[in-house]
C-alpha positions as CSV (number, residue, x, y, z in Angstrom):
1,X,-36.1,-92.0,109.9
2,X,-38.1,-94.1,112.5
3,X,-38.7,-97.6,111.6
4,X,-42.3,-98.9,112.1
5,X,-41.6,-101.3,114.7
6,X,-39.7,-98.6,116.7
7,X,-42.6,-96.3,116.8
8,X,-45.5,-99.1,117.9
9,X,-42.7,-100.0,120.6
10,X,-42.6,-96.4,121.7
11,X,-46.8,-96.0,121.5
12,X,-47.2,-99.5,123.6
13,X,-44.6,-98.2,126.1
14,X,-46.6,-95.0,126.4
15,X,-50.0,-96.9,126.6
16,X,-49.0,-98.8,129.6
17,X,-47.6,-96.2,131.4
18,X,-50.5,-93.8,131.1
19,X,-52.4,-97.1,131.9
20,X,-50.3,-97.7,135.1
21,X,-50.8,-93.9,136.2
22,X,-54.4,-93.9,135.5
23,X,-54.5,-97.3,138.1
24,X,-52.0,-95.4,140.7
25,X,-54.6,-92.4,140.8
26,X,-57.6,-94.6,141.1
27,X,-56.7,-96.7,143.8
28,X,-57.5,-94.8,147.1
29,X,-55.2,-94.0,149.7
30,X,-53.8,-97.3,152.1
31,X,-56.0,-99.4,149.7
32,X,-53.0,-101.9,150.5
33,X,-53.3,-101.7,154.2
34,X,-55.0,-104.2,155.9
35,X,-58.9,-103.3,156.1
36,X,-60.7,-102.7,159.6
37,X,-64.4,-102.7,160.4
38,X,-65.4,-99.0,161.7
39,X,-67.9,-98.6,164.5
40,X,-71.2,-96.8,163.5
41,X,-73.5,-95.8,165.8
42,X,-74.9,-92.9,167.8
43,X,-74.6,-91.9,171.4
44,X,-76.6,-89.3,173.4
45,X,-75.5,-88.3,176.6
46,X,-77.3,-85.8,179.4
47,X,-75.9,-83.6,181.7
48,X,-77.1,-83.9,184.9
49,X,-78.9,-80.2,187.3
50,X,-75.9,-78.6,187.5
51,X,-74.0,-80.3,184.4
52,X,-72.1,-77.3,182.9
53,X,-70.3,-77.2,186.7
54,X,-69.9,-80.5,187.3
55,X,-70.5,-83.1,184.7
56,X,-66.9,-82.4,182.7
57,X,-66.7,-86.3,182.8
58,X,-69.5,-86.4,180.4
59,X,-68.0,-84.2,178.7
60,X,-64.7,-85.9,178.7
61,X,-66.7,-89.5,177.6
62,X,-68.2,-87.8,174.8
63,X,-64.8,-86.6,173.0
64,X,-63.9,-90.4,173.6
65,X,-66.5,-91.4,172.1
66,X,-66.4,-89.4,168.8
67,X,-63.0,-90.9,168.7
68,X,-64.1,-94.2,168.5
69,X,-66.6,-93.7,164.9
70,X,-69.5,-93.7,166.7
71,X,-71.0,-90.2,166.4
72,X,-71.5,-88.6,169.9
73,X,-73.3,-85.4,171.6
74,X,-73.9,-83.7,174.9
75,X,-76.7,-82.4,176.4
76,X,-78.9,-81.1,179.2
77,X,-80.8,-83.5,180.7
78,X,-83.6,-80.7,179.8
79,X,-83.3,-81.0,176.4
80,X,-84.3,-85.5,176.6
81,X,-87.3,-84.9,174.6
82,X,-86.4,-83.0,171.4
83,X,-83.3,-85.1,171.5
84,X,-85.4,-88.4,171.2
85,X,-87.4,-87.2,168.4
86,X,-84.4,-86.5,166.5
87,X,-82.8,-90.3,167.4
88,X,-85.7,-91.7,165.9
89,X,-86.0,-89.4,162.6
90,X,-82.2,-90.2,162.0
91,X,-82.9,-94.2,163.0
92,X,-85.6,-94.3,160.6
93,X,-83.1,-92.4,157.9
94,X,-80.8,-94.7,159.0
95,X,-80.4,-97.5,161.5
96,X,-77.6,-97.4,163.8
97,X,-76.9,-99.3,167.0
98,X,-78.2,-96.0,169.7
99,X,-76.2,-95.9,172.9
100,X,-77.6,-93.4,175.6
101,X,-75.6,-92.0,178.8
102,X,-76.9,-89.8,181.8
103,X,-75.5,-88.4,184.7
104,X,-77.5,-88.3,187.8
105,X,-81.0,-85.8,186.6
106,X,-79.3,-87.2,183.1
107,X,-79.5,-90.6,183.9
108,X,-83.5,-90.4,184.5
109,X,-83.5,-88.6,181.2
110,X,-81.9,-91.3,179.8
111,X,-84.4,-94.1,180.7
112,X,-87.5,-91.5,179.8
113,X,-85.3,-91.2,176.5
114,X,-85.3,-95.3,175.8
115,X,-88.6,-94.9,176.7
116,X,-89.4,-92.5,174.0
117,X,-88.0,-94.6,171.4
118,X,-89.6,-97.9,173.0
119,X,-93.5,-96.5,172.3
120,X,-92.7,-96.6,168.4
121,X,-90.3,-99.8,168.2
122,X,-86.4,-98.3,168.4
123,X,-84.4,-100.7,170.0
124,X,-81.2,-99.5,172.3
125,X,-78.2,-101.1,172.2
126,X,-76.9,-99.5,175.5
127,X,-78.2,-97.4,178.5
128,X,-75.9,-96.7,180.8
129,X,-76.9,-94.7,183.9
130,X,-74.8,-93.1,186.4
131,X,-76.2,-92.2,190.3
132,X,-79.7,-91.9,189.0
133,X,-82.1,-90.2,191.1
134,X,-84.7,-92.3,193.3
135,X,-87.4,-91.0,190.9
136,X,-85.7,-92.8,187.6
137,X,-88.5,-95.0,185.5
138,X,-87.7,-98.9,185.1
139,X,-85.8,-100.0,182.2
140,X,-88.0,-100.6,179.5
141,X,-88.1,-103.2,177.5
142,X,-86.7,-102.0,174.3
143,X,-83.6,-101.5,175.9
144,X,-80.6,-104.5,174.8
145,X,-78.1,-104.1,177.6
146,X,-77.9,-102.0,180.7
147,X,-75.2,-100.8,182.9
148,X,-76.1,-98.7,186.3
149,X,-73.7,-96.8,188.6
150,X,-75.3,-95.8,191.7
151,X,-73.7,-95.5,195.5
152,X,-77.0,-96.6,197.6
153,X,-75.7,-94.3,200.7
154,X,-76.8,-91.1,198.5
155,X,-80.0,-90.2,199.8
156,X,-79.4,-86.4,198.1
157,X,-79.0,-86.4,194.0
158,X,-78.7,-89.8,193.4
159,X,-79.2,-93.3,194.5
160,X,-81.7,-94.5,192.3
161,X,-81.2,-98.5,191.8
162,X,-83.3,-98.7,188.8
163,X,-84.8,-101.5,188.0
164,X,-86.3,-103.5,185.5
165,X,-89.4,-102.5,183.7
166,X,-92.5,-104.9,182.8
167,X,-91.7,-107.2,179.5
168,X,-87.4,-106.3,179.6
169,X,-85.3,-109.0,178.9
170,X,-82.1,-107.4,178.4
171,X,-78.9,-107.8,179.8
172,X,-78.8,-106.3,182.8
173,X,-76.0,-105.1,185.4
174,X,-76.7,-103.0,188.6
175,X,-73.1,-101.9,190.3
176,X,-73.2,-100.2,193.5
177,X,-70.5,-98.0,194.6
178,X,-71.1,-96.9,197.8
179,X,-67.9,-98.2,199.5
180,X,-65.4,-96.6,196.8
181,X,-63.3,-94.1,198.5
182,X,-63.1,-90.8,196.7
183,X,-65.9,-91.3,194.9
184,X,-69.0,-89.3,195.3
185,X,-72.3,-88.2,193.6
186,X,-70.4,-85.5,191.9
187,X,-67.3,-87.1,190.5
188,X,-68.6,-90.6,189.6
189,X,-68.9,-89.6,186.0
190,X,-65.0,-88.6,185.6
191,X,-62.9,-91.8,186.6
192,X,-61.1,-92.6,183.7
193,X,-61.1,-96.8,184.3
194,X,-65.1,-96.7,183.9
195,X,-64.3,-94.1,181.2
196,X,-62.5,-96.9,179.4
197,X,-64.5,-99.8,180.1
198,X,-67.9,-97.6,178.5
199,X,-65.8,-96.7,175.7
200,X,-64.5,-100.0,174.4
201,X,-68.0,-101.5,175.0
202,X,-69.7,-98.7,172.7
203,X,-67.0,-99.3,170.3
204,X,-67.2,-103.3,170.1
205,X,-71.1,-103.0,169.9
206,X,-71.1,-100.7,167.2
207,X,-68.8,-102.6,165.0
208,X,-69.8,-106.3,165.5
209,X,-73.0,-105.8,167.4
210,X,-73.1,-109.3,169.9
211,X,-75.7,-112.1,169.8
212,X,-74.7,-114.1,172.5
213,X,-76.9,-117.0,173.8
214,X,-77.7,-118.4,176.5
215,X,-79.7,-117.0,179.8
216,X,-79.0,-113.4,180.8
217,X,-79.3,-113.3,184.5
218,X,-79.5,-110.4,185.8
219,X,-76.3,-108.6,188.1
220,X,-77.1,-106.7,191.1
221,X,-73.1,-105.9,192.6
222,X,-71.7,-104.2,195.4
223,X,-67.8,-103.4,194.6
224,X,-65.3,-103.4,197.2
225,X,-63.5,-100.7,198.4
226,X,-60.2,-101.8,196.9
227,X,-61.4,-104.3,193.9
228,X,-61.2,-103.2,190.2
229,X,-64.5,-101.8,188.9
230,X,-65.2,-104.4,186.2
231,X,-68.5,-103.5,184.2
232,X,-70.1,-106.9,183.0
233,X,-72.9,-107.4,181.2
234,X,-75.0,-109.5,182.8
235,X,-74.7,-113.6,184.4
236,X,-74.1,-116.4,182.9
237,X,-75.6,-119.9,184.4
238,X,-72.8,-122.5,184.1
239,X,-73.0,-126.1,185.7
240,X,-70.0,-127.1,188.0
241,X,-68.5,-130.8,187.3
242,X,-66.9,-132.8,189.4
243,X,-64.2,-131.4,191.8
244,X,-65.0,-127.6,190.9
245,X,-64.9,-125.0,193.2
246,X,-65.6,-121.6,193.6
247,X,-62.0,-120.5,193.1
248,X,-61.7,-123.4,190.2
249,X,-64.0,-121.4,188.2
250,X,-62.9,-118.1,189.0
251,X,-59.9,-119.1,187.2
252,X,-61.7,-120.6,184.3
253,X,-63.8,-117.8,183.7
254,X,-61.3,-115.6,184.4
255,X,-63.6,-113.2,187.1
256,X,-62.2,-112.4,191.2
257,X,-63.6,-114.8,193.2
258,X,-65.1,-112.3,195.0
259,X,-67.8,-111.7,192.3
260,X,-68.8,-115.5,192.3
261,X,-69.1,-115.4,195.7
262,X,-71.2,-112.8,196.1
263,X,-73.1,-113.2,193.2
264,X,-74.1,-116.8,194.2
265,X,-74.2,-115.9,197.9
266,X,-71.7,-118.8,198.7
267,X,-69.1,-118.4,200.6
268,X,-65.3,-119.6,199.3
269,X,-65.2,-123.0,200.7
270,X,-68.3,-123.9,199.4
271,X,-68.5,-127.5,198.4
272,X,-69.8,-127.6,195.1
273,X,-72.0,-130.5,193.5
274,X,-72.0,-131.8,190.5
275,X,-74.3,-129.8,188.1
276,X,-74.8,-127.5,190.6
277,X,-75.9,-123.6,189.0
278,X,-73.4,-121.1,189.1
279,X,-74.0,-117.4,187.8
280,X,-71.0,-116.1,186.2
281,X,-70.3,-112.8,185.3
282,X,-69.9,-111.6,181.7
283,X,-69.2,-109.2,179.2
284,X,-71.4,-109.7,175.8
285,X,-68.7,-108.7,173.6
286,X,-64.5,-109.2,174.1
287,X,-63.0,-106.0,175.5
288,X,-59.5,-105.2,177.4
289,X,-60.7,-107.5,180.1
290,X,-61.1,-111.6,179.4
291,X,-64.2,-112.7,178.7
292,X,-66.1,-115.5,180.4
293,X,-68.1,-116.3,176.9
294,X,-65.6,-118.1,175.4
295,X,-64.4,-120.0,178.7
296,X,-68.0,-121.0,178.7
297,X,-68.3,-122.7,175.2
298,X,-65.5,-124.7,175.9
299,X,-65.9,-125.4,179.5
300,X,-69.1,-127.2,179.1
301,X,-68.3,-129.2,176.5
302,X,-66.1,-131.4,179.1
């Protein structure tokens, strides 16, 4: 016969391990891991007149995308309209940093898109354009950041150095190609380097969108043949001090020199006064590449 005190040992034993099975199938799987934020977001990319042929790059960005968290699709640059309808019913359902890509016809249907969602208040995070037609509308001015791939010696499908529309203030960043070898109209949209750039800018907007103060100058870039495609945001104005020079702050804000120089239209040698205004290049949020932001803060504080 069981003795009292055995029998309330055996029900608290049983207790706690129903209690400890009960806490084991509550807690959800990796709840120990180490928690990361996810992106959110929508992208909407466009084809460009003869996408199903050539645009597989789009394609190709869009499954990368998706990857990412952010929720991506592809479409006809036909098919702008509808599409922009249905951004802003799910925006006003639910508010999500909006990224939109096109690909030459595509890339005029992505301003007229931004424009779309401009007349009733939708801000975009991102547009990125790639060898836009002559004919693509100015960036309007709901439109946060913008990014444009063009080669200016198209004069067939492409070409288009879009500008900036009446009342934008964004970040702005104009890159033209013309002098990259193997690169044409047709195959801009597949290189796996801007692939990777677009993709890790998407995905750090979408999780910590930036806020980053200061001046946004605008970037207007021609690439060299042989230097890495780097896809900044937009300038930064910095003040030299004394015994800067152009290749001083190249290192400190970790960009080629190449890019000051032609961005401020000095050449290497340049003798540099004090508190003299240098535009900088710079990406809004950090990314695979260093980012002048930082360098910034703590440059000027000197």
């Amino acid at each position: 016969m069981f003795h009292p005190k055995h029998i309330a040992a055996v029900l608290i034993a049983m207790c706690l391990a129903s209690t400890g099975d009960a806490a084991s199938r509550l807690e959800p799987p990796g709840a120990a891991e180490k928690m990361t934020i996810q992106p959110r977001g929508r992208a909407y990319l466009f084809r460009g007149f003869i996408g199903l042929l050539t645009d597989r790059g789009m394609d190709k960005l869009t499954e990368r995308i998706n990857r990412t968290g952010v929720t991506a699709d592809v479409n006809s640059y036909l098919m702008w309209r509808g599409l922009a309808d249905q951004a802003m019913s799910d925006y006003r359902r639910d508010p999500e940093p909006i990224t939109v890509i096109g690909h030459s016809l595509g890339g005029d249907a992505a301003v007229k898109f931004a424009e779309r969602l401009d007349a009733v208040g939708i801000p975009v995070s991102l547009l990125v354009t790639y060898d836009p037609t002559r004919f693509a509308h100015s960036v309007p001015p709901n439109v946060e950041r913008y990014v444009n791939l063009y080669q200016s010696s198209n004069i067939l499908g492409g070409g288009g150095d879009v500008v900036q529309g009446r009342g934008f203030h964004g970040h702005y960043a104009s890159f033209d190609l013309k002098d990259r070898r193997g690169m044409f109209h047709t195959n801009m949209e597949k290189f796996g380097d801007i692939h990777d750039q677009l993709v890790s800018k998407i995905a750090a907007l979408a999780a910590t969108p930036a806020s980053v103060g200061g001046e946004a100058i605008p970037l207007r870039i021609d690439i060299p043949a042989n230097a890495t495609i780097e896809l900044w945001d937009s300038g930064l104005p910095v003040s030299a001090h004394a015994g800067d020079t152009l290749p001083t702050l190249a290192a400190t804000y970790h960009v080629p020199l190449w890019a000051l120089t032609q961005v401020n239209n000095l050449s290497e040698d340049a003798a540099l006064t004090k508190g003299a205004r240098i535009i900088v290049p710079r990406y809004l949020v950090p990314m695979a590449a260093p980012s002048a932001v930082s360098s910034h803060a703590a440059s000027n504080t000197r």
